[in-house]
N, C-alpha and C positions, 0 to 999 in steps of 0.2 A: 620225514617229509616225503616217502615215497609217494605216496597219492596226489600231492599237489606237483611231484616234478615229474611223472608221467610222463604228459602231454610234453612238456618241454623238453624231455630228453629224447624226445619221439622224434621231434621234429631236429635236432641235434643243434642246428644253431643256424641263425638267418646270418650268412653272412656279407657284408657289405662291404664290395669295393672301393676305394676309390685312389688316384693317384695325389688329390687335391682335398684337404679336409671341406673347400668350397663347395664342392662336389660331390657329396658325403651321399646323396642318394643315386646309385647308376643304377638301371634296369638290365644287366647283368644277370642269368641266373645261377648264383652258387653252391644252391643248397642239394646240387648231385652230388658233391661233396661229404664225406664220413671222416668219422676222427679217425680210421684207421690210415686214410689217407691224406688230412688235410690237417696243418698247414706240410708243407716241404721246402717251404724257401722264405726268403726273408717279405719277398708280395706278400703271401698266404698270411705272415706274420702279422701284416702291416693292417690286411683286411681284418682279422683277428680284434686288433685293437679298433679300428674304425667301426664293428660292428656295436662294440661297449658306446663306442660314442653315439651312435644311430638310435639307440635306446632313449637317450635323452629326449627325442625329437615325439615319441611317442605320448611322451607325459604331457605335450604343450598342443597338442591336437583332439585329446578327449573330452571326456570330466574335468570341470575347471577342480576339482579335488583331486585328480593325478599326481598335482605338484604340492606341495607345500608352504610353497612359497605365496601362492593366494589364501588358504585356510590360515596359514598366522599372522598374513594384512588383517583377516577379518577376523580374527580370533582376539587379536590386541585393543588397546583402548584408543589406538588414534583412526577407527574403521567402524564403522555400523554397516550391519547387512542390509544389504540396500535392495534392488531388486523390485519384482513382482510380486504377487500372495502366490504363485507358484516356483520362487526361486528359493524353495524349499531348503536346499542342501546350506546355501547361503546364511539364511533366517537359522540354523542349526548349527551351522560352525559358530557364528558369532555370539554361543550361547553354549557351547562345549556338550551339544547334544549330537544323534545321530536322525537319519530319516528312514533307515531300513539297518539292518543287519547285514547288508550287504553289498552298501553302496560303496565301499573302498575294494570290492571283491577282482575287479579286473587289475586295479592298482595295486593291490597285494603281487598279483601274479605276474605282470609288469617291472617291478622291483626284482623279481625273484629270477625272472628271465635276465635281466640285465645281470644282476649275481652269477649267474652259469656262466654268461657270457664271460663276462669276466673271470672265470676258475676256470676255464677254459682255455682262455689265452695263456693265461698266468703258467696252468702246466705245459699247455702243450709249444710254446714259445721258450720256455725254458730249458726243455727237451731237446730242441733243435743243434745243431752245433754251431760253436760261434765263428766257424770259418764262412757260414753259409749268409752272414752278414757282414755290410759295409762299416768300419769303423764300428762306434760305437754303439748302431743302431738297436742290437741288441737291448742292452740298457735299456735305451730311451723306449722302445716298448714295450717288455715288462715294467717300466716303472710307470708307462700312462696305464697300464693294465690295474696296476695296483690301486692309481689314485684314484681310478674310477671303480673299483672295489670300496676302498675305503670309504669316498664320496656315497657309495648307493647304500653302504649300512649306517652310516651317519644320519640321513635321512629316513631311514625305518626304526632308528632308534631316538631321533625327534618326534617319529609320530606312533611306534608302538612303545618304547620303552626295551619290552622285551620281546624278542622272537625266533627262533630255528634259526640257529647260525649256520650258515654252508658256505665253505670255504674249501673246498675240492669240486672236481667236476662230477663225481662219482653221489649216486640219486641215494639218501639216505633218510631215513623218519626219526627225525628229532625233537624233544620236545624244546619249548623257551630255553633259550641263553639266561645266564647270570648279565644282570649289567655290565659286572666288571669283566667277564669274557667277553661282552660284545666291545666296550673300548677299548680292550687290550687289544682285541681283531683290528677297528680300524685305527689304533697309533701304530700298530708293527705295519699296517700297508702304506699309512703314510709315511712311515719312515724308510722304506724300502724304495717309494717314490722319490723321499728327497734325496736318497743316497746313492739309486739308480740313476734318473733323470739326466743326461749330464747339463751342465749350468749355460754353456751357450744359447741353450733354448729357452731363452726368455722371453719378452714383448718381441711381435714380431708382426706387420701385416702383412707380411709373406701369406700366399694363400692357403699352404702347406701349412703353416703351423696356428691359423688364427682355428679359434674355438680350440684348441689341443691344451692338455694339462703339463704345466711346467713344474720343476719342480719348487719354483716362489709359490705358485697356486696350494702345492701340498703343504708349504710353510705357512702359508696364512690359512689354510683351512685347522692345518693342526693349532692353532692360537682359537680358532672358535670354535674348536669342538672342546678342546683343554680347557678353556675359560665355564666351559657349560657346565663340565662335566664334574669340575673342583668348585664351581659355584652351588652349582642343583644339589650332588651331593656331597656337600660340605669336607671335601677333601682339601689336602695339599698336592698330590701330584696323581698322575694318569698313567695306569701300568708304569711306574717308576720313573715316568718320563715330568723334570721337574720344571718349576717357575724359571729357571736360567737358562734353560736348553727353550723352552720354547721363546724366551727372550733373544734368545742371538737367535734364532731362524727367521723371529721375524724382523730383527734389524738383518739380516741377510735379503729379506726380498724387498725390504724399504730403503736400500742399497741401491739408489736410481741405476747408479753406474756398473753396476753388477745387473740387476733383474731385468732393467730398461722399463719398468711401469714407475708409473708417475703419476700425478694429479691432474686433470686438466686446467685449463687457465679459466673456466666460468664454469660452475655446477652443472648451470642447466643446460649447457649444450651437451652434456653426455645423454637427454634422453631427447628420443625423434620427433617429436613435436617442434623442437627447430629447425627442422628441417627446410630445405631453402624453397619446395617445388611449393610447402605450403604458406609459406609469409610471402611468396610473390619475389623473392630474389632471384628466382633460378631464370625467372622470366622479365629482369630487370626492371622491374616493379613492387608497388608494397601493396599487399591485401589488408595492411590493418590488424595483424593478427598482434600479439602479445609480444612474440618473436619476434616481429617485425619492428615494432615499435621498440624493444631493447637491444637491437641489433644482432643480432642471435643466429650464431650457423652453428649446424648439428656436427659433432664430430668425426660420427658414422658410428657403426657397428664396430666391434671387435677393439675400443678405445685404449689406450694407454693405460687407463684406471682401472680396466675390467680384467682382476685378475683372472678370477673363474668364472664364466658362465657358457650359458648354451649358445651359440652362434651357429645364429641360421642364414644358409646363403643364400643370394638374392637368383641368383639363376637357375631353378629350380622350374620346370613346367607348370601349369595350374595343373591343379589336383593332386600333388605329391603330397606324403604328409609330413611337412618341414615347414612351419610358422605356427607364430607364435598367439595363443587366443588370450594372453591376460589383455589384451586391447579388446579386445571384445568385451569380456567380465568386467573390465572396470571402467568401462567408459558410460555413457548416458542415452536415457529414454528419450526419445523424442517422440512426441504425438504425432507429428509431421510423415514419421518413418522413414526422411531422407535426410538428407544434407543438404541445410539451406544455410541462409543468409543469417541467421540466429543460434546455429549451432558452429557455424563455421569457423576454423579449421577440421572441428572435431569431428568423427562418423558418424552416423545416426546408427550405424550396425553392429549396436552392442546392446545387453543385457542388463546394464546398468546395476550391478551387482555391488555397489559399494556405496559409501559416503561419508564426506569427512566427520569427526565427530566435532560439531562446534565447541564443546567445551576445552578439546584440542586448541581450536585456531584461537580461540578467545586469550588463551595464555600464552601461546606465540605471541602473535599480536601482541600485547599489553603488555611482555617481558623488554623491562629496559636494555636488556644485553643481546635482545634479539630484534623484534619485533619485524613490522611492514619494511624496515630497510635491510632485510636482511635477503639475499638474494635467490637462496631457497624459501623462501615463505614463498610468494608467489609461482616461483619454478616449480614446487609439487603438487601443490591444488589450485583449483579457480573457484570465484564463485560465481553466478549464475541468478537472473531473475533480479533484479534488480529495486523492483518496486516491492516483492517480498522480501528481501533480504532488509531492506529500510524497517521496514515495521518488526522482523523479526531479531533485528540486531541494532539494537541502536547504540551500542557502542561501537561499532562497525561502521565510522562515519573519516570523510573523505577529509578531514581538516586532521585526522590521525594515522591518514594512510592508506584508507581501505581502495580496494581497484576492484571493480565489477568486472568479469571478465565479457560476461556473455550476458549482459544488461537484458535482452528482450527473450533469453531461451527463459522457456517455460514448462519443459520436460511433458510428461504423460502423467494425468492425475488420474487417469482410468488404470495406472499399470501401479504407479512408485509408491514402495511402503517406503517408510524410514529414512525419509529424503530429509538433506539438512538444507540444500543449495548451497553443498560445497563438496567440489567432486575430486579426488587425485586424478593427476595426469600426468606421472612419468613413464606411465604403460601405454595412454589412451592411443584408439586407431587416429592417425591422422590424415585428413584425405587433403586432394588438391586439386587444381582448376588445371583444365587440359591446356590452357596457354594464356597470356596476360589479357583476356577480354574479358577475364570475369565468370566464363562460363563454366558452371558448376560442375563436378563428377561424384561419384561415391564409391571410385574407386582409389585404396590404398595408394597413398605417394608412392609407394616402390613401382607404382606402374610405369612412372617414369620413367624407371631403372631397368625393368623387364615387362614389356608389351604382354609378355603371356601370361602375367598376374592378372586373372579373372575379376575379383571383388576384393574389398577390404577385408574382410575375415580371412581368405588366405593370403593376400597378398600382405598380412602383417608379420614382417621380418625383423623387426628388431631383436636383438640379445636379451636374453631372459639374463641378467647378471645376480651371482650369487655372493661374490666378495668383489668389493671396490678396493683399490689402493687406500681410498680414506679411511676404511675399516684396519688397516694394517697399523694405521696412524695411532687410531684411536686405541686399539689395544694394548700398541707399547705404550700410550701414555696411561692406561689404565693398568697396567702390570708395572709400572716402575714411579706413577706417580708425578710425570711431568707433563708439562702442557704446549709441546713442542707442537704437538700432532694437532693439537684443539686450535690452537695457535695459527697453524698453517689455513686451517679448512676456514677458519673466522676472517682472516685476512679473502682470504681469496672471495669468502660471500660477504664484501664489504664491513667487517666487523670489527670494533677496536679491539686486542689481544688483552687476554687475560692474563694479569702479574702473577697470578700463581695456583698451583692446583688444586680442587676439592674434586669429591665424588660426586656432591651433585651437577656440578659444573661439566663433567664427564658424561652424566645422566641426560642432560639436557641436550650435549653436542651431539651425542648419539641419536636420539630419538627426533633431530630436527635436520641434519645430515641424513639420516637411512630413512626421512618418513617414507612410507608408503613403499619401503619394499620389503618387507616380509621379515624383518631382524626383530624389531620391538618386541614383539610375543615373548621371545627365548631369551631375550637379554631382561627381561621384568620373573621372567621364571627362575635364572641363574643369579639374580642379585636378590629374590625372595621366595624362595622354593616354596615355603608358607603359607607365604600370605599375599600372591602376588594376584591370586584370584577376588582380595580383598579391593585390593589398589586398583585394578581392572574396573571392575565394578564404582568405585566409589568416583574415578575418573569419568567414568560413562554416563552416570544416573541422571536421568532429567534433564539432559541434553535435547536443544530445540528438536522436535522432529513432523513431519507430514506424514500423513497416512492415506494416500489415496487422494489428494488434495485439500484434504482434511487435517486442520489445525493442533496437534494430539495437547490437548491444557496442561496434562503435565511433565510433558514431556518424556525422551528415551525409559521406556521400563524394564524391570525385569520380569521373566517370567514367576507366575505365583507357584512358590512351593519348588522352586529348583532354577534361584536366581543364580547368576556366573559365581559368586561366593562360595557357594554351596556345591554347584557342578566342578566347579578347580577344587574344593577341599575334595569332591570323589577322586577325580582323575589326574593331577596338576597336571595339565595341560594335554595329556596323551589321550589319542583318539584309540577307537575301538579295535579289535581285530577280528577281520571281517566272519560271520558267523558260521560260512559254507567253509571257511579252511578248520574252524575249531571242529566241526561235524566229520570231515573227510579225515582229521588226525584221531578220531574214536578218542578224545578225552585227552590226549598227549600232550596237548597245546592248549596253555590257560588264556583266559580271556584277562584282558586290562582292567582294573580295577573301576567302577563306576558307571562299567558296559553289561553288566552282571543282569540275572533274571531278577526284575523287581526293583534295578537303579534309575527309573523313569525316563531315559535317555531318548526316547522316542519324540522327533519333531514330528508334525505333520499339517497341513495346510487348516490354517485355522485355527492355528496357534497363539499366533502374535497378539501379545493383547490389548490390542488399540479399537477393535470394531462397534464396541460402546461411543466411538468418534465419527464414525459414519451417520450422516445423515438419512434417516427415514424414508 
């Protein structure tokens, strides 16, 4: 990989201060610093590891395909690409195609920077003497060193499969990893996290350690990379590491009393749309919003439930680049361009990149064990339009539960393909009124919180979360076969407990618990490696949909000659590798199977095939 890690070794390492993980961006400059000289003490160390973390911040401020976590919302069957006829990238994930050869090119190198980062710490932190640290500080930061090692190849090998494994700091040209070299890579760093880490450091909102990896985080990451990875490829255990060892790690962070994470007491106060400045609490009033009406306060950031994710701090100047844009991507079109009276709580300054698939809500809804009373139905999507929604759903009627959220929005028919008028919101931006008169803004609630948050687009701080406590639940009861964990989460979103466990019943808690963050994709691939592109598709087909205000008769289609069946039997589910690192490796480095010359992989504007629905 000499050619791609160049530039990156050129620049040796950005590294980033801070005495406060709150504080994770200082305008400090560190980079007169060289490896020959830096680190030398246990600060140096500490920047070391903060810089691994700084990298995360980068992935949530570009390309909404930086992250992963939006390409397998829209990749799965509970998402349609929503959008404009120019939200290209969008219309092409949800279709397991590409739009260029090289639109994951800056995020290849992004991932790869954050990898140095991290082989970087890892030696030269190891290197130091252990007199030159307080107790046991040492540990604990090679061991965050590790899990963000681990964490950034687990993610390259959710979306290439296989790639140049670098695990030294030293610039080498290699070609693709074996699979089972790349998980044998990241169980030994998560295992070096759980066994470094020391255990004190668990749930904390100390400022110091909120956004930091514990070692519960490494225990439940290791449960969903091991579930994936004896699922996808039909194994029994992951580099040696078996079903019983990753069953006590994860009864060790579902150990309230030990880990300190926990569930909260209402699902939907963990995402910021409850927030108090926007239902009109903070200013001892109610605006009417949905939150309002169920009494609803946000928990904040950094929650008891969130084992791992990015946490971004609120005190951060405008223009830094630390917030988070899946509120942008997933939120909705308005023709208006603002934020009125008919979209409100919601932003108008977003892309509207998504949409729920109805054939999704339709079996929510209708399911006896779940249905309109269930307290996540409501808390992950809304729906919108009211007087469409009637004629387009008529079993979506108010004597069975249905709640309109946004009765008179009426979105942009000049912009939305693929609109169902029903949108997820546990990302959305949400904005709020400068004081209880009602007077409208369209900047981000956190402006509340920090004056120098400019607009909604940067001012969206919420936690990008990547494993929940409930995810912890659900996997010991899916590796041991009890319904303790389904149990708990059913209780809590108002639901009678189930007497006893099946897999579909598992299947279900999963996919209505995690909707709309980014799990469904890989858990539909790890329970059908096969044929999950089957189930995808047959889930999605002829799902109500709009096309520019345009009625599509038969609804959600595929593309002709390389429907999602077909595109997951090329690729199951792995996206391309991007075509400028294949060219710079002279041959070295193979391409992903179904990205190949002649796999028709290529989106492009005027694709979609609905425009036989436009009117003349």
């Amino acid at each position: 990989m000499k050619k791609i890690f160049l530039t990156l070794a050129a620049c040796l390492l950005v590294v980033v201060s801070c005495d406060k993980i709150d504080s994770l961006l200082d305008t400090t400059n560190y980079q007169k610093e060289d490896t020959a000289s830096f680190p030398q003490n246990e600060k140096g160390a500490e920047q070391l590891v903060n810089s691994a973390y700084y990298s995360m911040f980068t992935f949530y401020t570009g390309s909404i395909f930086r992250i992963s976590l939006f390409r397998n919302m829209i990749a799965s069957d509970d998402l349609y690409g929503h959008g404009s006829e120019s939200s290209t990238e969008t219309s092409a994930a949800d279709r397991l195609l590409e739009i260029s050869g090289d639109e994951n090119n800056s995020t290849w190198g992004s991932y790869y920077k954050a990898l140095h980062r991290c082989n970087f710490a890892i030696e030269a932190i190891s290197a130091l003497d252990d007199a030159l640290f307080t107790g046991d500080n040492k540990n604990w930061y090679l061991g965050q060193a590790h899990f963000m090692r681990g964490f950034f190849l687990w993610v390259l090998a959710q979306r290439h499969e296989t790639f140049p494994l670098t695990l030294t700091f030293d610039v080498e040209n290699t070609p693709n990893a074996s699979v089972d070299e790349i998980y044998e890579a990241i169980a030994a760093d998560l295992k070096d996290a759980i066994n470094l880490i020391p255990a004190k450091y668990g749930y904390s909102k100390d400022n110091n350690y909120c956004g930091r990896a514990t070692k519960y985080a490494a225990e439940a990451l290791m449960g969903r990379v091991w579930l994936f990875y004896t699922g996808f490829y039909k194994k029994d255990n992951m580099a040696g590491i078996t079903k019983a060892q990753v069953v006590a790690w994860l009864k060790d962070c579902a150990n309230t009393a030990v880990s300190g994470f926990d569930l909260e007491d209402d699902p939907r106060e963990i995402w910021s749309y409850t927030n108090e400045f926007s239902s009109g609490f903070a200013f001892g009033t109610d605006f009417g919003t949905y939150a309002s009406k169920n009494n609803l306060h946000w928990v904040g950031n950094h929650s008891k439930e969130t084992i791992w994710g990015v946490h971004f701090p609120f005190n951060t100047p405008s223009g830094t680049m630390a917030y988070n844009r899946l509120g942008e991507w997933l939120g909705m079109r308005n023709a208006a361009k603002t934020t009125n009276k008919d979209i409100y709580p919601y932003s108008a300054e977003s892309n509207g990149n998504a949409s729920v698939n109805p054939l999704m809500v339709k079996e929510w809804f209708e399911d006896e064990d779940y249905g309109p009373q269930d307290k996540r139905f409501y808390g992950s999507f809304l729906a919108a339009n009211e007087k469409s929604i009637k004629k387009a759903y008529p079993w979506f009627t108010e004597e069975k539960g249905a709640y309109i959220e946004l009765p008179n929005f009426k979105g942009d028919n000049n912009k939305e393909v693929e609109r169902t008028l029903f949108y997820p919101k546990k990302y959305v931006m949400t904005v709020s009124y400068k004081d209880g008169t009602g007077k409208s803004m369209n900047k981000n609630f956190f402006n509340a919180l920090n004056s120098a948050i400019s607009n909604s687009k940067s001012g969206n701080k919420n936690d990008a979360i990547y494993i929940r406590f409930a995810d912890v639940l659900l996997m010991l009861d899916e590796l041991e076969g009890t319904v303790d964990g389904m149990n708990r989460l059913r209780k809590r979103a108002g639901l009678k407990p189930y007497e006893s466990y099946s897999f579909d019943r598992l299947q279900k808690e999963r996919r209505y618990e995690f909707a709309f963050e980014g799990i469904r994709f890989n858990d539909l691939r790890r329970w059908y490696p096969d044929t999950a592109g089957d189930i995808i598709q047959k889930n999605q087909d002829g799902g109500y949909v709009e096309f520019k205000g345009n009625i599509v008769p038969d609804g959600y289609r595929e593309m002709p000659g390389r429907s999602f069946s077909q595109r997951y039997a090329q690729t199951h589910g792995f996206w391309m590798i991007p075509m400028s690192q294949i060219t710079l490796q002279e041959g070295m480095l193979k391409q992903h199977a179904g990205f190949e010359e002649g796999d028709n992989w290529i989106f492009t504007n005027g694709d979609l095939p609905y425009y036989d629905v436009i009117k003349k």
